[in-house]
N, C-alpha and C positions, 0 to 999 in steps of 0.2 A: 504493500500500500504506500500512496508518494504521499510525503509532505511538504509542506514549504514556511517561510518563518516571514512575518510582517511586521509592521509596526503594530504595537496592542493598541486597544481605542477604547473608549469606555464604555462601547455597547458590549466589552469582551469582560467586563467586570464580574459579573457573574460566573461565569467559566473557570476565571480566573482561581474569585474566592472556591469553586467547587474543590476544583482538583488541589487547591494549596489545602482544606480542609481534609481531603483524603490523605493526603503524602504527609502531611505537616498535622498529625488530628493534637497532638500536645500541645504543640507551640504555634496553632496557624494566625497569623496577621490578622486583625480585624479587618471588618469592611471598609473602615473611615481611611485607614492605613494605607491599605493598597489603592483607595481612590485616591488620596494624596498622591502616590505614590505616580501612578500612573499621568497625572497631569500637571506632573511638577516641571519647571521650565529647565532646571540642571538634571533631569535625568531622562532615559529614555528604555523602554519597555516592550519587549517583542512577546512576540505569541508563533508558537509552532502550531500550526493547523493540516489537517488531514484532509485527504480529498473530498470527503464531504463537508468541509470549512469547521470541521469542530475542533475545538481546542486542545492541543494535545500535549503541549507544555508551554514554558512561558519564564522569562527571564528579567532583568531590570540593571540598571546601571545608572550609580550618582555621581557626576563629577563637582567637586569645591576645591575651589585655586585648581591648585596643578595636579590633583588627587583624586584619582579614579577610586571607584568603590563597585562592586557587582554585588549588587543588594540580596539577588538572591537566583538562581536557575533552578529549574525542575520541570522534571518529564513523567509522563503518564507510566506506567507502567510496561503496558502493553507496548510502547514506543519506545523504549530504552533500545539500545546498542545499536542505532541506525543512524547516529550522527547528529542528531537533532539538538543535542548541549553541546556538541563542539561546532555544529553552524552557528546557534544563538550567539555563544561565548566571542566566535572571531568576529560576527559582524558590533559586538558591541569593545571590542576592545579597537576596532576599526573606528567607533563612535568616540572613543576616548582621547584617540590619537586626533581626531578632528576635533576635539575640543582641547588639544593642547596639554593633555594629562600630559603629566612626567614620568606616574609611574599607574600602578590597577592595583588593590586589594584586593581578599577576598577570606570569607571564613569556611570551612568544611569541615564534618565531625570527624574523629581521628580514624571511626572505621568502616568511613565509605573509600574503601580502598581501589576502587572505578574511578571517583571523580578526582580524587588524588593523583591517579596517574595523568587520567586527561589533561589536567592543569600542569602536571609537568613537563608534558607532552610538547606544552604552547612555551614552554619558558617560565611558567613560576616555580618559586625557590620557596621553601619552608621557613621561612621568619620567627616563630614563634607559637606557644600553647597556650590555650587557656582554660587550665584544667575545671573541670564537669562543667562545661559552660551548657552542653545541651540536656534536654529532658533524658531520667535514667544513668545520669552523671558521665554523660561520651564528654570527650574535652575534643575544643575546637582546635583545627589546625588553621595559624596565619598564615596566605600566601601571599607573596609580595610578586610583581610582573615588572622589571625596569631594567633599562627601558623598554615600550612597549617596539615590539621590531615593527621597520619601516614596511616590510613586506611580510604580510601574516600568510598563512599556509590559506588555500581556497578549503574555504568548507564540505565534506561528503554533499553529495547530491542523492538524498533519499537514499542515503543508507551504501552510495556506493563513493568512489574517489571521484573527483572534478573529469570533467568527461574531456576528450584529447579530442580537438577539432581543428579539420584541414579548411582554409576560406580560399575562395577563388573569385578573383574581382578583374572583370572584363567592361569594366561597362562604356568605357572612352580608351583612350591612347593608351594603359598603361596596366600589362599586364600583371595584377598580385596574386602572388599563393603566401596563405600565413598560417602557421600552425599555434595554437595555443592552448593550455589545459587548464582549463578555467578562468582563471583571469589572470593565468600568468602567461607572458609571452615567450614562445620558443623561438618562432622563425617570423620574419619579415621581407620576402624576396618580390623585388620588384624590376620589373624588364618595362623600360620606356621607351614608345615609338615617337619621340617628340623629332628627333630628328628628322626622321620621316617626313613630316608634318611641315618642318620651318620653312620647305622650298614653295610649300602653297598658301605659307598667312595664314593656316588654322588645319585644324584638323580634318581628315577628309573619311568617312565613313571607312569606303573599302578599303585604304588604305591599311585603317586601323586596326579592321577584322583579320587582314592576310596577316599582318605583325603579330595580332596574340594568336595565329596558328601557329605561328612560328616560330614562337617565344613560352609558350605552356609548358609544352615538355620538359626541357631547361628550368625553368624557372622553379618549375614545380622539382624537380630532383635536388635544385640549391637549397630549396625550402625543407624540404628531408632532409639533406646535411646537416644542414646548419640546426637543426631541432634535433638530431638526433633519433631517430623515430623512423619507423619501416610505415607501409602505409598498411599492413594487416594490422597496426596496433592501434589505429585509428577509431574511434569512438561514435564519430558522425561527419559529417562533411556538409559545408555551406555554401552558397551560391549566390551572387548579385544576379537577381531577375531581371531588376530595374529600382529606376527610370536610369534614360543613356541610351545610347545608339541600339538602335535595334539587330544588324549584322554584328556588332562588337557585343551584347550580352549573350547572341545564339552559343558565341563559340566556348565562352564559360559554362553556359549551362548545359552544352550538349558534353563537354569532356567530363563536368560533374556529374550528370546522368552515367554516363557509361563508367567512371569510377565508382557509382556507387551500386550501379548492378556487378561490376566484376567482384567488386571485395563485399560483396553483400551489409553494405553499413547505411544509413538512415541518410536522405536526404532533406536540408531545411531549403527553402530559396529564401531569400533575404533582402529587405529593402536597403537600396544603396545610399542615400538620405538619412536614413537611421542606424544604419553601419556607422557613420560618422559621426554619431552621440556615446553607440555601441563600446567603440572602443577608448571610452575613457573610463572603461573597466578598469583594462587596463596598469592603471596608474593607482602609485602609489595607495594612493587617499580616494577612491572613487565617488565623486559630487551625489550627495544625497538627490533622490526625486520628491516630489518636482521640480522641475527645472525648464527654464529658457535656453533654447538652444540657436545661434544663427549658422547656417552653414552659407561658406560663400566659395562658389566656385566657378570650372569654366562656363559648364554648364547650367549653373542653379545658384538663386539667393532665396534663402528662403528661411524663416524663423519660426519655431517650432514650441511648442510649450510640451514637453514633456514629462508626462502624471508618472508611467510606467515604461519600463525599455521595451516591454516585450507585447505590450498591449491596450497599453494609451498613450498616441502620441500626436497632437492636433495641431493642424495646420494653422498657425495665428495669422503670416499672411505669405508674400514671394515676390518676385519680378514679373512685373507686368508687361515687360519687353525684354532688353538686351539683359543677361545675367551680369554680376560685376566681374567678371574675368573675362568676359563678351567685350564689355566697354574699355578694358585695358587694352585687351589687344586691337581693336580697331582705332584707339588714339594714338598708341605705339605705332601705329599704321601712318596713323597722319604724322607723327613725327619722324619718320624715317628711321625708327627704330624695327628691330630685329622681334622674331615671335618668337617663345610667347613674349606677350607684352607684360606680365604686372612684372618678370623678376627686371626688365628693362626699364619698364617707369619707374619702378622702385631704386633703379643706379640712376638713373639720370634725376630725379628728385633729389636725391642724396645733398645733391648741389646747389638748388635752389630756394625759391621764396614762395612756400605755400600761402602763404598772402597777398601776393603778386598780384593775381586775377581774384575774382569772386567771381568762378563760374555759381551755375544753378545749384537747386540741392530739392531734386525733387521729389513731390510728393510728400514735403514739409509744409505746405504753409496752411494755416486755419481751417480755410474749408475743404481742404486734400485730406487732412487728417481725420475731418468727418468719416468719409468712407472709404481710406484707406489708412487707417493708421499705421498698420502693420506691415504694409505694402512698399516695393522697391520700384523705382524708375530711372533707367540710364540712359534711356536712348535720348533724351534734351538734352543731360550733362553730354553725351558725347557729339550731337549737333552744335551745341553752343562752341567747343574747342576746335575744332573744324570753319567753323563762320570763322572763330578769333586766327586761326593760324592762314586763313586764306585773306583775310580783309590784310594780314600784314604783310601775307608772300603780294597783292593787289598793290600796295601802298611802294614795293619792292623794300623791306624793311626787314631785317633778319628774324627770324623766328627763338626765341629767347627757350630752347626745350628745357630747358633744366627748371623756368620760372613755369614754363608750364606745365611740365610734367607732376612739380609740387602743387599747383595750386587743383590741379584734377583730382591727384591722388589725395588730398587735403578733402576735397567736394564727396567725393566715395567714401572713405572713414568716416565724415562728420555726419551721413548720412544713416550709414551698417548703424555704427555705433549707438546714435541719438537714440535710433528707433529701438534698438536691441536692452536699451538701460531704460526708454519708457516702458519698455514690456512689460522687463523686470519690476519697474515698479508700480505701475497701474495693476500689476496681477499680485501684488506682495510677494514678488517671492525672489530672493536676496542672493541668486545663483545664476550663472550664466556661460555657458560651453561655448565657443567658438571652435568651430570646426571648418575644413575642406581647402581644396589648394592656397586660395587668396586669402586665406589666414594668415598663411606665409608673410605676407606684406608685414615690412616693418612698422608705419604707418599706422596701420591699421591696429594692430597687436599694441604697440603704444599706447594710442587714444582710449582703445577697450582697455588697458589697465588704470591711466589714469580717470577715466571717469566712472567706471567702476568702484576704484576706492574712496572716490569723493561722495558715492552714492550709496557705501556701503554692502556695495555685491561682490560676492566671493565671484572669481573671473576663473575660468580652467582654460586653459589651448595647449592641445596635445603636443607634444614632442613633433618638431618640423620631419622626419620620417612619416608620421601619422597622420597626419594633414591632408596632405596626398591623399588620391588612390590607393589603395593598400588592400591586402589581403586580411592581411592582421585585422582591420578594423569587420570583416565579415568572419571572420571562426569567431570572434568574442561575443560579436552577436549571436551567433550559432550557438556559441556554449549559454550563453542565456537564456536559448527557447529550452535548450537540453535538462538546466539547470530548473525550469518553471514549468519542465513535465507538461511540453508543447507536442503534440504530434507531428510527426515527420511531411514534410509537403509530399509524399510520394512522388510518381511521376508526371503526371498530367497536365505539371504545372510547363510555361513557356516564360520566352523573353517578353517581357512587356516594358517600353521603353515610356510610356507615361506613367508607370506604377503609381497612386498618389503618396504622396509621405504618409498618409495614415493607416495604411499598411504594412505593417510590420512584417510579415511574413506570408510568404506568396506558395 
């Protein structure tokens, strides 16, 4: 039978007191107790639930100053030895380190010689006794956790170890295979066709598709090196369906078909837009949900409010025309720079005065934000550079690229940005991922930290490998559906290049 661990809510209070009054009939917490408990602002409170959402254990954690405390953990009975105290336990000592503990406490009677080991298991050390502190005179054993490690082990999944998943990501120019087990990352191997590309000013469909035939094989065998991992040991295997060119996802999805009928392992398909929230699993500290996410790329701007990774994830708003990685390169165009454009506007900016011009900034003003709050527009920002760069080749007067390249690239951040930090705060919620190629922009990443911290919102942007295309970021996602006892997409699924973002899984 699968379980899964949530955050506890106070319609679980009852449950809560049931099962603490079975396991705990000497010593159980009042009611007032664990209602406090449960909605106190320094602590936080999971609940292990069973496939049919009943409560199956349930845990708690208090942090004061620098000082972690796990107030209390316990499991049903029936549900012992399946991983469900050492899930609970890592995602709250994960909560701890997000709250800047230095170190975690905890008490245990001297002869649960189970949960003894498990704690040592994680890194706590025996501190001290306090003899017959519990009912029947057991004495408590003190464990102390310092510091708490940067990278905690992934938790059992229903009872078994973190599942090992192969991602394949075809969706534009750039072949990825990533392996990862759990949320830890093994392999990250990427084959780019950009060259390809440079001779035509953008990318060109069939180009793109003959390159990842071309390129799969290889890339895919670096990706088993480098992870260490045969692919019979594989666990499941993931797929970008879409959105993206529709010849560039066949040829992912059809090599992961036929991978996952030869080695007989589960197929997920995976949306490629939430692949890129996906993998800030990832990382160290993974950003509590809900969350604001903007992803900005060649293909797609789009800002996303994400409740759940794996099954709520709602379109706030996108680009109404050019994407912002669309508008780089076409003004790198007009400047007589080289494709792509943003890592090019981004050196020739380097140099100049993003205050220079005041292009446009649209879909900012009063009554724009009426009905498009949330919404992107570049194609005036990149008509107005174009009027500016020809009225001054007209005038026969030098074109100043380095003033202009700042003052565009200055109009696109002020724009991402504004809208990405009102999100966050017209929806209250104090978090924000930036994700996909044009995160890269220095620019860009700048602005998103500085006004982010003046606003108060924790800010994430993955490590510049992950930004990109990647594969990595589609097995994390994979191991997420694997991880929330999602059904496999079987085969019947296809490439579908409009996927909407609020599809998770295809």
């Amino acid at each position: 039978m699968g379980w899964t661990i949530r955050d506890a809510a106070a319609e679980d209070l009852g449950a809560i007191l049931a099962l603490e009054r079975e396991l705990f009939p000497e010593d159980a917490w009042p009611e007032e107790v664990v209602r406090a408990e449960l909605a106190h602002p320094a602590g936080r409170y999971l609940a292990a639930v069973d496939a049919g959402g009943r409560v199956v254990g349930y845990a708690g954690l208090r942090v004061a100053g620098d000082q972690g405390d796990i107030q209390t953990i316990a499991v049903a009975a029936g549900f012992r030895r399946r991983g469900i105290a050492r899930g609970m336990l890592v995602e709250l000592l994960g909560e701890a380190r997000r709250r800047r503990a230095a170190d975690v406490l905890l008490e245990v009677r001297a002869d649960n010689a189970g949960a003894i080991a498990l704690y040592e298991s994680l890194g706590f050390a025996r501190i001290a006794v306090r003899p017959r502190y519990y009912p029947g005179g057991v004495d408590a054993v003190v464990m102390r956790l310092a510091p708490i490690p940067r990278r905690l082990p992934a938790p059992a999944v229903a009872g078994r170890r973190a599942p090992l998943v192969l991602g394949i990501e075809t969706s534009c120019d750039e072949t990825g295979i990533g392996i990862v087990r759990g949320d830890r990352l093994l392999a990250n191997a990427i084959a780019s066709s950009m060259a390809a590309h440079a001779r035509y000013g953008g990318v060109v469909p069939e180009v793109a598709a003959r390159a990842h035939l071309e390129a799969l094989g290889p890339t895919l065998d670096r990706a088993l090196a480098e992870a260490g991992v045969a692919l019979d040991e594989l666990d499941a295997i993931a797929v970008t369906n879409g959105p993206g060119l529709a010849g560039a996802l066949m040829v992912g999805v059809a090599a992961a078909k036929a991978l996952a009928v030869a080695l007989g392992k589960p197929l997920y398909a995976v949306n490629h837009l939430v692949g890129h929230v996906g993998v800030d699993v990832l990382a160290d500290e993974p950003l509590p949900m809900p969350t604001v996410a903007l992803l900005v790329s060649g293909g797609h701007t789009s800002l996303l409010l994400v409740r759940d990774l794996v099954e709520d994830v709602e379109l706030l708003g996108e680009t109404l025309d050019d994407a912002a990685g669309e508008a780089f390169d076409k003004v790198a165009r007009l400047l007589g720079l080289p494709y792509p454009g943003g890592p090019q506007i981004d050196l020739a900016a380097a140099a100049g005065d993003p205050s220079a011009i005041r292009f446009p900034r649209g879909l900012t003003r009063p009554k724009d934000l009426e009905r498009h709050r949330h919404d992107f527009s570049f194609s005036g920002l990149k008509t107005a550079v174009a009027r500016h760069v020809e009225a001054l080749e007209d005038a026969g007067e030098p074109v100043p690229v380095a003033d202009v390249a700042a003052s565009f690239r200055e109009a696109v951040a002020d724009v991402l940005v504004s809208k990405a930090v009102a999100a966050c705060t017209g929806l209250g919620i104090p978090r924000l991922l930036l994700g996909g190629g044009v995160s890269a922009n220095a620019r860009i990443r700048a602005l998103a930290e500085e006004r982010c911290a003046a606003a108060g919102i924790a800010l994430r942007v993955p490590p510049l490998p992950l930004c990109t295309d990647n594969g990595a970021m589609i097995a994390a996602l994979g191991a997420q559906l694997v991880v929330a006892g999602r059904a496999p997409s079987g085969l019947a699924f296809g490439a579908d290049s409009t996927l909407p973002a609020t599809v998770v899984q295809g």
